[in-house]
C-alpha positions as protocol buffer text, in pm:
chain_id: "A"
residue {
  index: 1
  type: UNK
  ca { x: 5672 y: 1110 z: -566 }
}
residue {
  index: 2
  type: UNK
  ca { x: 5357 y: 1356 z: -470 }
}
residue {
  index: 3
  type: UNK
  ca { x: 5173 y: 1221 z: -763 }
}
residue {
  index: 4
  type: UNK
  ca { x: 5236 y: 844 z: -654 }
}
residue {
  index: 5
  type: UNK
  ca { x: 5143 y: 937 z: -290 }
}
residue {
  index: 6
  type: UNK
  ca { x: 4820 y: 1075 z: -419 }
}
residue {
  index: 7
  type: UNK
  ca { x: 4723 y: 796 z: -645 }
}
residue {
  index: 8
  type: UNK
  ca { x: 4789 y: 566 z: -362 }
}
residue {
  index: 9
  type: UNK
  ca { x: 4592 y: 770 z: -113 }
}
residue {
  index: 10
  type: UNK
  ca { x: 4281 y: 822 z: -342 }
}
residue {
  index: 11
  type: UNK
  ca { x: 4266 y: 439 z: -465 }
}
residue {
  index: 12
  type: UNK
  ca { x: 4068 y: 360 z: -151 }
}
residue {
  index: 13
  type: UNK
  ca { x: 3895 y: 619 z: -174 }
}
residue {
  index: 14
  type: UNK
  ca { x: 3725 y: 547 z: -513 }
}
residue {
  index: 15
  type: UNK
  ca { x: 3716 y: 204 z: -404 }
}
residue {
  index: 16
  type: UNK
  ca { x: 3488 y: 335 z: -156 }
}
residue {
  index: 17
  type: UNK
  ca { x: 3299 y: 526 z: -414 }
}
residue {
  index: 18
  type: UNK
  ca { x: 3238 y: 217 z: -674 }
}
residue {
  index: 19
  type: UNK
  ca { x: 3110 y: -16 z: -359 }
}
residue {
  index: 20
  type: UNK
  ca { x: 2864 y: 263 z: -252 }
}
residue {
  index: 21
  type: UNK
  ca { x: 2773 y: 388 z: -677 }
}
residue {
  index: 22
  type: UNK
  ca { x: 2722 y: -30 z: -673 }
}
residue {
  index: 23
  type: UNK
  ca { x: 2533 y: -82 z: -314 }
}
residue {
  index: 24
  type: UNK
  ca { x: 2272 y: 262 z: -431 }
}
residue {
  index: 25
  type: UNK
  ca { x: 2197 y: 31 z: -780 }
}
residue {
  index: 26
  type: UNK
  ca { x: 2151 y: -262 z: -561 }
}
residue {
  index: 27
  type: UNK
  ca { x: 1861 y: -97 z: -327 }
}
residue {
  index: 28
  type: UNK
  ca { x: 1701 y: 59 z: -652 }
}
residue {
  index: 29
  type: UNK
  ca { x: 1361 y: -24 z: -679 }
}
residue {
  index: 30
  type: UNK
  ca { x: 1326 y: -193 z: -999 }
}
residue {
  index: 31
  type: UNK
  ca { x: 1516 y: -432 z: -786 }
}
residue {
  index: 32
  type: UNK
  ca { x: 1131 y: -524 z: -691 }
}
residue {
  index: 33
  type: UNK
  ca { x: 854 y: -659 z: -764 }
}
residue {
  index: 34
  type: UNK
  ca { x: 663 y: -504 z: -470 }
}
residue {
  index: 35
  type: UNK
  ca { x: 747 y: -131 z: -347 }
}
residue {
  index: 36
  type: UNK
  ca { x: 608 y: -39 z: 30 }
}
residue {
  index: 37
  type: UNK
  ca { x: 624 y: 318 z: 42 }
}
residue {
  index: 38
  type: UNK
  ca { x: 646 y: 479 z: 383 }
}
residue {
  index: 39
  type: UNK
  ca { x: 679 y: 859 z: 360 }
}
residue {
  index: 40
  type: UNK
  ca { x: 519 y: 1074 z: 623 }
}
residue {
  index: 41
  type: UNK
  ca { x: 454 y: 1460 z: 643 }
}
residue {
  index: 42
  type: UNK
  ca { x: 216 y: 1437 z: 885 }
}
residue {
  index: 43
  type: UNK
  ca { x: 88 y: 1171 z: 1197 }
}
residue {
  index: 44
  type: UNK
  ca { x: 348 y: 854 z: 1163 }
}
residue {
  index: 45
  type: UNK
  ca { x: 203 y: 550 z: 1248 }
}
residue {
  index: 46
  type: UNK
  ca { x: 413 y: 364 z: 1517 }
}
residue {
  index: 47
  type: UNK
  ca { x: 311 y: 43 z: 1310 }
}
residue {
  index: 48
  type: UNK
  ca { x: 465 y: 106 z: 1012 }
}
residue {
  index: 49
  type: UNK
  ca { x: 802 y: -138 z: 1057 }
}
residue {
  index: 50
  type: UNK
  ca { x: 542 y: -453 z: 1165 }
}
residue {
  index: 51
  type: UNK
  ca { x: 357 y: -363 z: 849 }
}
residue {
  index: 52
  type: UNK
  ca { x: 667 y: -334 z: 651 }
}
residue {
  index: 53
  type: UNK
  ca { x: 744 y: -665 z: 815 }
}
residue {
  index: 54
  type: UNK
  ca { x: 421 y: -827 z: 737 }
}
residue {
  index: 55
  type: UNK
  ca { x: 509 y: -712 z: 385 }
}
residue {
  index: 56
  type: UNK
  ca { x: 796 y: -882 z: 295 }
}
residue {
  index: 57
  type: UNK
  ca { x: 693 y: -1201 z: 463 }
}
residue {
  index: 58
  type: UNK
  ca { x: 352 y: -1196 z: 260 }
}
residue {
  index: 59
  type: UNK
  ca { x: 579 y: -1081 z: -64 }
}
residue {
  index: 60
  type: UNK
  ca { x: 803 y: -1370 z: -15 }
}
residue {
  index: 61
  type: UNK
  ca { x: 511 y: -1636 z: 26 }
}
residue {
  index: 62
  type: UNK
  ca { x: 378 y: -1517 z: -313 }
}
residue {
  index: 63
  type: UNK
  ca { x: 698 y: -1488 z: -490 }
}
residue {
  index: 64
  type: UNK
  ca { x: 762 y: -1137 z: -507 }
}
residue {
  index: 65
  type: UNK
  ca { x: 1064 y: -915 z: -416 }
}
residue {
  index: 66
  type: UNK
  ca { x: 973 y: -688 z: -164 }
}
residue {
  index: 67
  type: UNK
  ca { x: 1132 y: -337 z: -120 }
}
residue {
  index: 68
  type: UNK
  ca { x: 1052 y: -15 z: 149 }
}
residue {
  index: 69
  type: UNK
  ca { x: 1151 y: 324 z: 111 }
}
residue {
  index: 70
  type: UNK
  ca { x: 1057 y: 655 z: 214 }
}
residue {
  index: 71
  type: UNK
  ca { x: 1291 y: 815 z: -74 }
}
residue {
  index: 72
  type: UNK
  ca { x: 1059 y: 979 z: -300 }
}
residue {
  index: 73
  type: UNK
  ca { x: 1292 y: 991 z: -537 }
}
residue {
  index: 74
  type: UNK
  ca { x: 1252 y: 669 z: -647 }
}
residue {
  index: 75
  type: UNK
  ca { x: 889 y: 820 z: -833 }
}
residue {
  index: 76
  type: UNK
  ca { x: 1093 y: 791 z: -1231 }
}
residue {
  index: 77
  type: UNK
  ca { x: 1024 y: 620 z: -1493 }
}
residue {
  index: 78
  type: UNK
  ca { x: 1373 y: 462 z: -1418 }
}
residue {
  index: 79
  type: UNK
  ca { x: 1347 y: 415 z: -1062 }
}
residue {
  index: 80
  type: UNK
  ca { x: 947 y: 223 z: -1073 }
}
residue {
  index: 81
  type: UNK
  ca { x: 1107 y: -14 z: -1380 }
}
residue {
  index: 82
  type: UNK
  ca { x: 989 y: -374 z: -1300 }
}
residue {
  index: 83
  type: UNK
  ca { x: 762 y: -312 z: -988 }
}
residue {
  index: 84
  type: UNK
  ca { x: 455 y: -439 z: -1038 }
}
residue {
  index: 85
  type: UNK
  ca { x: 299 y: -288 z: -714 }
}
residue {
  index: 86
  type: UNK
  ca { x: 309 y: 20 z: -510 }
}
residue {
  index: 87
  type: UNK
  ca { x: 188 y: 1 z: -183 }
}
residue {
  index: 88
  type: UNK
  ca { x: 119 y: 323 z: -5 }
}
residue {
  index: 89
  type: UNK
  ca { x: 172 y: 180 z: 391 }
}
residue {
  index: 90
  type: UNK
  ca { x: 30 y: 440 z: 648 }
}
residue {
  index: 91
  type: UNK
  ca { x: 164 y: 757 z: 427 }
}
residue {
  index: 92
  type: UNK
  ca { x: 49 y: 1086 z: 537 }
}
residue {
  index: 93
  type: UNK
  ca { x: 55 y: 1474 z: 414 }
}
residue {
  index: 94
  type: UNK
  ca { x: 193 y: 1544 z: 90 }
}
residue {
  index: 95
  type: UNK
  ca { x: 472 y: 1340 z: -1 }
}
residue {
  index: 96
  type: UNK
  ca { x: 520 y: 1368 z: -386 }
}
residue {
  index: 97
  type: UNK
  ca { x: 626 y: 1647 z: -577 }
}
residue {
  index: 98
  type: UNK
  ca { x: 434 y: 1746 z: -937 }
}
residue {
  index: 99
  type: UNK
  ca { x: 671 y: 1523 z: -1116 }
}
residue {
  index: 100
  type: UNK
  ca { x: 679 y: 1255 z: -939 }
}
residue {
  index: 101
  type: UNK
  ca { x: 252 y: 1260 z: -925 }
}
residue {
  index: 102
  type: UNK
  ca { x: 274 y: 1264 z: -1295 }
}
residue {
  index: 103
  type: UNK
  ca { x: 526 y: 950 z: -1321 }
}
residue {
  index: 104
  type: UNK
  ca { x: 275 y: 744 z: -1084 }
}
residue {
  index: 105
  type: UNK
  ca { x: -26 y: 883 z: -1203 }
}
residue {
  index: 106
  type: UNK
  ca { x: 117 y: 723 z: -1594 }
}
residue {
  index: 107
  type: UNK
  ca { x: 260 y: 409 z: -1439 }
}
residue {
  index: 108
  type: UNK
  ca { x: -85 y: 372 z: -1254 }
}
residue {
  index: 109
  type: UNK
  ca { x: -305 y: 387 z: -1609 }
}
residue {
  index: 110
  type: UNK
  ca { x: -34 y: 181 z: -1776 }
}
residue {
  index: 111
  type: UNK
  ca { x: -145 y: -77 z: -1624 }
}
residue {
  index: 112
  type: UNK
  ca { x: 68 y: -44 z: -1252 }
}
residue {
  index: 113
  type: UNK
  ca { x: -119 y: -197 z: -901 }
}
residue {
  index: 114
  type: UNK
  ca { x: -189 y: -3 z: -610 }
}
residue {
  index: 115
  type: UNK
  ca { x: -242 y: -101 z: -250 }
}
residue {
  index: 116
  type: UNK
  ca { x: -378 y: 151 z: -51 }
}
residue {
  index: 117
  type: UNK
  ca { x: -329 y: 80 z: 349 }
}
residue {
  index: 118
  type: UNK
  ca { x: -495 y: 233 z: 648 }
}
residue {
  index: 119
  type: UNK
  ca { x: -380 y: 624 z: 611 }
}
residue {
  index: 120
  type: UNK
  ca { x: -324 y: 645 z: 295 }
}
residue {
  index: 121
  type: UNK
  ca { x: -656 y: 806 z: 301 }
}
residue {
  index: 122
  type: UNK
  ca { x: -470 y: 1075 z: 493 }
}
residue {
  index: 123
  type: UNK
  ca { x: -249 y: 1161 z: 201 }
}
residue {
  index: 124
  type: UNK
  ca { x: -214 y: 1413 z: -146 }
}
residue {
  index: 125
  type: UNK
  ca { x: -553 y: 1584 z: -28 }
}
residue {
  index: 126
  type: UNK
  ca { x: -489 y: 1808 z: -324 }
}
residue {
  index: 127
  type: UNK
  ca { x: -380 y: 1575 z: -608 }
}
residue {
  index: 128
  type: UNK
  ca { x: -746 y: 1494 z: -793 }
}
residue {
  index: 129
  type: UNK
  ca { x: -581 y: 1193 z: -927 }
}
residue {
  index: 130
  type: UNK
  ca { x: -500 y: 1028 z: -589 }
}
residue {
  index: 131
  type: UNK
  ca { x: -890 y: 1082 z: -537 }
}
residue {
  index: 132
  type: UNK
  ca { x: -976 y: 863 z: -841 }
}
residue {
  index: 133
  type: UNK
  ca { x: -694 y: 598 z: -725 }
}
residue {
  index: 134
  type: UNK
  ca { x: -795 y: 563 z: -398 }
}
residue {
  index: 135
  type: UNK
  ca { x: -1158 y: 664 z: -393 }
}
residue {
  index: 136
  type: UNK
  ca { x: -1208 y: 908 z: -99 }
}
residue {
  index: 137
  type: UNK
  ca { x: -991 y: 1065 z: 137 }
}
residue {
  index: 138
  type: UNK
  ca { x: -1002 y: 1034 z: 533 }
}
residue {
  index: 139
  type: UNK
  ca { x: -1235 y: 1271 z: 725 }
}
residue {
  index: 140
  type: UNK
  ca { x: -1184 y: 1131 z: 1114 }
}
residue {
  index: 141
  type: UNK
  ca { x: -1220 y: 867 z: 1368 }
}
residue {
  index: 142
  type: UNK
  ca { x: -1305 y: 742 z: 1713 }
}
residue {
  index: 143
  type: UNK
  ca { x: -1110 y: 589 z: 1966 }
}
residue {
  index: 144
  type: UNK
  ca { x: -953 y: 260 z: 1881 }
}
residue {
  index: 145
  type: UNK
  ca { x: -1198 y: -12 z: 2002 }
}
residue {
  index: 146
  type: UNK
  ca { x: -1373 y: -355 z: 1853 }
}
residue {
  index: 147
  type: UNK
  ca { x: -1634 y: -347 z: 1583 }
}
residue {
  index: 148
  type: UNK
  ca { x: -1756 y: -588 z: 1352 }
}
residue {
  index: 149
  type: UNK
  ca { x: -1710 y: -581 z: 967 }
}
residue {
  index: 150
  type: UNK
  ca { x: -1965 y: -739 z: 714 }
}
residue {
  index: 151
  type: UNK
  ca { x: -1744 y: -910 z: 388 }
}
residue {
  index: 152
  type: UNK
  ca { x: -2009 y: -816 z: 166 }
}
residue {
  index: 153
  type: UNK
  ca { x: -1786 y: -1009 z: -167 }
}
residue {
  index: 154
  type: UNK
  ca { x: -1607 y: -1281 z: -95 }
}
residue {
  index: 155
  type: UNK
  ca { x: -1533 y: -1358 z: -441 }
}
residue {
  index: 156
  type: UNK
  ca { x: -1201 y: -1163 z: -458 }
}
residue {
  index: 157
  type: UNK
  ca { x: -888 y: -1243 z: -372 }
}
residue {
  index: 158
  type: UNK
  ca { x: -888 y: -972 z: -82 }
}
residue {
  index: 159
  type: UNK
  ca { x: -1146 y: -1155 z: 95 }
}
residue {
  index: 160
  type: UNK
  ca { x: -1182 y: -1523 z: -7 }
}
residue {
  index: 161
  type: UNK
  ca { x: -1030 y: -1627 z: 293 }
}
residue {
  index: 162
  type: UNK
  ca { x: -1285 y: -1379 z: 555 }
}
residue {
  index: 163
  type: UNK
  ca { x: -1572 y: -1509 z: 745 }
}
residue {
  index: 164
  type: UNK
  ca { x: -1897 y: -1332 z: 621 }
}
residue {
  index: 165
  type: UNK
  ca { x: -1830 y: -1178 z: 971 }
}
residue {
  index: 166
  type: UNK
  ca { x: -1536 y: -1053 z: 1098 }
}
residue {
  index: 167
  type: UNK
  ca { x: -1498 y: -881 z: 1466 }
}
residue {
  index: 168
  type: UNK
  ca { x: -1148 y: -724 z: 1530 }
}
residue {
  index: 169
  type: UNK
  ca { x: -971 y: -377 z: 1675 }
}
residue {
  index: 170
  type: UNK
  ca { x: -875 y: -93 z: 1471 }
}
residue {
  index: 171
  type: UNK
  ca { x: -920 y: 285 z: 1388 }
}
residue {
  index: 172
  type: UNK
  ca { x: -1243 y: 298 z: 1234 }
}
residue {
  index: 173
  type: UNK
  ca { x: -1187 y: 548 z: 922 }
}
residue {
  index: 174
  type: UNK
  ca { x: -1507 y: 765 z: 846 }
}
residue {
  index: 175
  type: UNK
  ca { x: -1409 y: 930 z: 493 }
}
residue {
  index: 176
  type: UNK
  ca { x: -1523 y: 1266 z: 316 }
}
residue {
  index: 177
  type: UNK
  ca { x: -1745 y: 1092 z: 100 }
}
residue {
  index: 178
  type: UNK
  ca { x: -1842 y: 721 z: 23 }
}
residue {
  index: 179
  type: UNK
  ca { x: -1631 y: 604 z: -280 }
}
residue {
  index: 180
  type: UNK
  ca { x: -1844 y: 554 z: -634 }
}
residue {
  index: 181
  type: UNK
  ca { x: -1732 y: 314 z: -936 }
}
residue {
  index: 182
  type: UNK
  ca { x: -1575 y: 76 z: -700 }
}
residue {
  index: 183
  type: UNK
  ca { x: -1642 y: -323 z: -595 }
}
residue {
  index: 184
  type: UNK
  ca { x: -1728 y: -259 z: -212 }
}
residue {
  index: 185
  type: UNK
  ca { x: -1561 y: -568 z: -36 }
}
residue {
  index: 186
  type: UNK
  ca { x: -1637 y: -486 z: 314 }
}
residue {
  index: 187
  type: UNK
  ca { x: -1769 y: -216 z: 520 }
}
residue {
  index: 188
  type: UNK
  ca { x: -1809 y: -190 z: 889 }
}
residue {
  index: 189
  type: UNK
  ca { x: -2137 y: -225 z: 1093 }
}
residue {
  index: 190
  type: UNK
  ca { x: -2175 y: 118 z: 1274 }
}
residue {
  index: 191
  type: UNK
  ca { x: -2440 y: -45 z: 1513 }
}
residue {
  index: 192
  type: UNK
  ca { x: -2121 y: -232 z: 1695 }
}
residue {
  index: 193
  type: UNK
  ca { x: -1847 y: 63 z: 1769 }
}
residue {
  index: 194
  type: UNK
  ca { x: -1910 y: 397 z: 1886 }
}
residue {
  index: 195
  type: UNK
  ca { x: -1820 y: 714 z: 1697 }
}
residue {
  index: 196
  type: UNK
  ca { x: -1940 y: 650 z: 1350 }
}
residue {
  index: 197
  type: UNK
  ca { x: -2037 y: 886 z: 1124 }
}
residue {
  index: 198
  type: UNK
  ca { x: -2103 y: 757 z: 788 }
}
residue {
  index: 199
  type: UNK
  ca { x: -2419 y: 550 z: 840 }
}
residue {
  index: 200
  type: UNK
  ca { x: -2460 y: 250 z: 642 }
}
residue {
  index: 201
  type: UNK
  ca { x: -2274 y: 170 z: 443 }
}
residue {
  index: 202
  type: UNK
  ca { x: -1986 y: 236 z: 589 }
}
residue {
  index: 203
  type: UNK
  ca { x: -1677 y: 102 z: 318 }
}
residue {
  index: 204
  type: UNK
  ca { x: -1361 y: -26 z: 475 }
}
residue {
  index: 205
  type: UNK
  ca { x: -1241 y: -254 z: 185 }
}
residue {
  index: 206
  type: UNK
  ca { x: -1274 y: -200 z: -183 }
}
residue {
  index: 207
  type: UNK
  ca { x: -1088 y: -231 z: -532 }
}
residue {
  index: 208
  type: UNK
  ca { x: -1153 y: -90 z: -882 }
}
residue {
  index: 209
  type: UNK
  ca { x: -955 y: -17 z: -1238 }
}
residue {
  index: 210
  type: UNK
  ca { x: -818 y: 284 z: -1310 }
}
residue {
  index: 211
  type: UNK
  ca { x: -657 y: 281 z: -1710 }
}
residue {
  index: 212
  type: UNK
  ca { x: -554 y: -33 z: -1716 }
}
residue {
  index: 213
  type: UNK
  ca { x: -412 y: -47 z: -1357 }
}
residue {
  index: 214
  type: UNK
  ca { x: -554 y: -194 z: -1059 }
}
residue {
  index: 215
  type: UNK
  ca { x: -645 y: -31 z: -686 }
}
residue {
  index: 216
  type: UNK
  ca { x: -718 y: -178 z: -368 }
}
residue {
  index: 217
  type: UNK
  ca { x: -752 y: -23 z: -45 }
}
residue {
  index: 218
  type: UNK
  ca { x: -774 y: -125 z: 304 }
}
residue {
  index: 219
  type: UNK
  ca { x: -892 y: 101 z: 539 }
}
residue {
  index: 220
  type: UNK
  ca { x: -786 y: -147 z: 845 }
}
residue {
  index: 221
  type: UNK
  ca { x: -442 y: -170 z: 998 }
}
residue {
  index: 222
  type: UNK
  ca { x: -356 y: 121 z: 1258 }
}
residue {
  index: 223
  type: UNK
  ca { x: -258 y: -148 z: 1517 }
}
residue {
  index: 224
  type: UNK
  ca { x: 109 y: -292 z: 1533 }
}
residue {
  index: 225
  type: UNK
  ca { x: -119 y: -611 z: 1608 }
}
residue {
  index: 226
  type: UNK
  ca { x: -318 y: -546 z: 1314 }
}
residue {
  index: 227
  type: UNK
  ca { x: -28 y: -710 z: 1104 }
}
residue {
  index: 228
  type: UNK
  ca { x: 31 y: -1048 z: 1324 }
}
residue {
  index: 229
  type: UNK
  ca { x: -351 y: -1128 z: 1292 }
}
residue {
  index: 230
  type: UNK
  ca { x: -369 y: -1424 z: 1037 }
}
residue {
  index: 231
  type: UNK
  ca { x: -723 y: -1302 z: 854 }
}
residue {
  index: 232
  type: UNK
  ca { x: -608 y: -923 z: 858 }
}
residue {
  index: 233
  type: UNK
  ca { x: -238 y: -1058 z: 674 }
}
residue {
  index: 234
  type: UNK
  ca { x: -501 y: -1285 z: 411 }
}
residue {
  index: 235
  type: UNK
  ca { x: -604 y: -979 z: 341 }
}
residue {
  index: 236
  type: UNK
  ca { x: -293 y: -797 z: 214 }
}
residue {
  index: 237
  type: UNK
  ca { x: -162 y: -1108 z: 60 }
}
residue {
  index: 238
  type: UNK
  ca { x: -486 y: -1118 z: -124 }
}
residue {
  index: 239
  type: UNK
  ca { x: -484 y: -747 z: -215 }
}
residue {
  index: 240
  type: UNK
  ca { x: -71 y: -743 z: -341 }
}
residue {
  index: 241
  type: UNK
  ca { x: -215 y: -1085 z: -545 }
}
residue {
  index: 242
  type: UNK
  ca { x: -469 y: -874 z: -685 }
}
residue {
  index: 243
  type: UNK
  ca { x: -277 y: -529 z: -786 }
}
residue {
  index: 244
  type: UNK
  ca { x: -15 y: -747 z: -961 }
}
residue {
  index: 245
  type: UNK
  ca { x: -280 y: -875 z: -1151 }
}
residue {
  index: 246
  type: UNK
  ca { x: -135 y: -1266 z: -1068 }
}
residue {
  index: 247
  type: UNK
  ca { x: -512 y: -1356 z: -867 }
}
residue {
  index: 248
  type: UNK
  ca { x: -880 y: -1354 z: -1087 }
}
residue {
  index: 249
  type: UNK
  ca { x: -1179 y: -1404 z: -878 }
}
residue {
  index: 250
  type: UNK
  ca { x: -1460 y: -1649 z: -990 }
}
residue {
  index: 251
  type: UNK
  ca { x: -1802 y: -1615 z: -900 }
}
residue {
  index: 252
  type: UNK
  ca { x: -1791 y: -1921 z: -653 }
}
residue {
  index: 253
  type: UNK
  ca { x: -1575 y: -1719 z: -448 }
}
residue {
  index: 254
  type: UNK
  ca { x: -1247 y: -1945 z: -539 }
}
residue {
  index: 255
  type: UNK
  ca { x: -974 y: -1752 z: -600 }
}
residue {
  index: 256
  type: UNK
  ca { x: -719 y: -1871 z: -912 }
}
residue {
  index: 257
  type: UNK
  ca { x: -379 y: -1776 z: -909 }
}
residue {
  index: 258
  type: UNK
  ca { x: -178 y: -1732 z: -1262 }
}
């Protein structure tokens, strides 16, 4: 009789088990194609959910599957199977451990894409790696106010859809040092914000290779409004087209999609 009681009191429970063993496969992220990665250590932006938002909707429009976490877990060679892109969304501090560094750094020159946003610049200051993916790391900033940035290369996906000039609010990023071996898609003209430091240049938008992976990074987007403004949201469409490797830029500043 005890042993019957106990079969019938554990059967929901293992029910219970099997629908949250099958609901943890479910949100794994080879479930998609895109991966927005959120983890903070240090300053969290209060405009991470719009840009998570802005994310999926721009995912969806271009066909991907779009999933968020801040679970660093996920960084295995089982957990990044089938995402094409990893987006680092306003991540701060260090937020990988030495394993999970050397799974993306070998997913990155495998031929991965990266998208870079906004502080990810303020992230893995002592990884050398993250250096080569993104390019620099942040230094400081000014206030939040207006400035105007020049789209120096309109003939990537990125910026195809930017006016030559483009005058909108954000945190202007100064950097430790201005990125080298990289296609410089925009910078911002110091002579129309206070506070800058870098002179001119001054990058705010720029992609390279790294292996036989792609990077992209947008300084722009500290704003919660940053990620309802049409030409800002071309922008990240444009740069998740181009880390998946699905958008090739011709010289007439069309942009072909695969």
């Amino acid at each position: 009789m005890w042993s019957a009681f106990v079969r019938g009191a554990l059967a929901p429970l293992a029910l219970i088990s099997l629908l949250v063993l099958a609901s943890g496969c479910a949100s794994r992220a080879s479930t998609a194609d895109v991966l927005v990665f959120t983890r903070t250590t240090g300053f969290r932006h209060s405009s991470i959910p719009a840009g998570i938002a802005a994310m999926r909707e721009l995912g969806a429009q271009a066909g991907y599957r779009v999933g968020s976490t801040e679970d660093a877990s996920v960084f295995t060679e089982q957990g990044l199977e089938g995402v094409r892109v990893i987006v680092f969304l306003n991540t701060t501090g260090t937020i990988l451990n030495d394993g999970q560094r050397s799974v993306l750094e070998r997913w990155i020159r495998a031929g991965g894409g990266f998208v870079g946003v906004h502080s990810a610049a303020d992230t893995e200051y002592d990884w050398p790696f993250y250096g080569e993916l993104l390019g620099t790391w942040f230094a400081s900033h000014p206030a939040i106010q207006s400035a105007t940035v020049r789209v120096v290369d309109r003939n990537h996906p990125a910026t195809a859809q930017l006016p030559e000039s483009w005058t909108r609010t954000d945190e202007w990023y100064d950097f430790r040092a201005r990125p080298v071996g990289v296609r410089l898609l925009a910078e911002v003209d110091e002579s129309t914000y206070q506070g800058g430091q870098m002179g001119d240049p001054h990058p705010v938008l720029w992609s390279h290779s790294v292996g036989s992976g792609r990077s992209i990074y947008v300084a722009m987007g500290h704003t919660e409004e940053s990620y309802s403004e049409s030409l800002f949201r071309s922008v990240l469409l444009g740069a998740l087209r181009f880390a998946a490797g699905d958008a090739s830029t011709l010289r007439d500043g069309a942009t072909r999609t695969r």
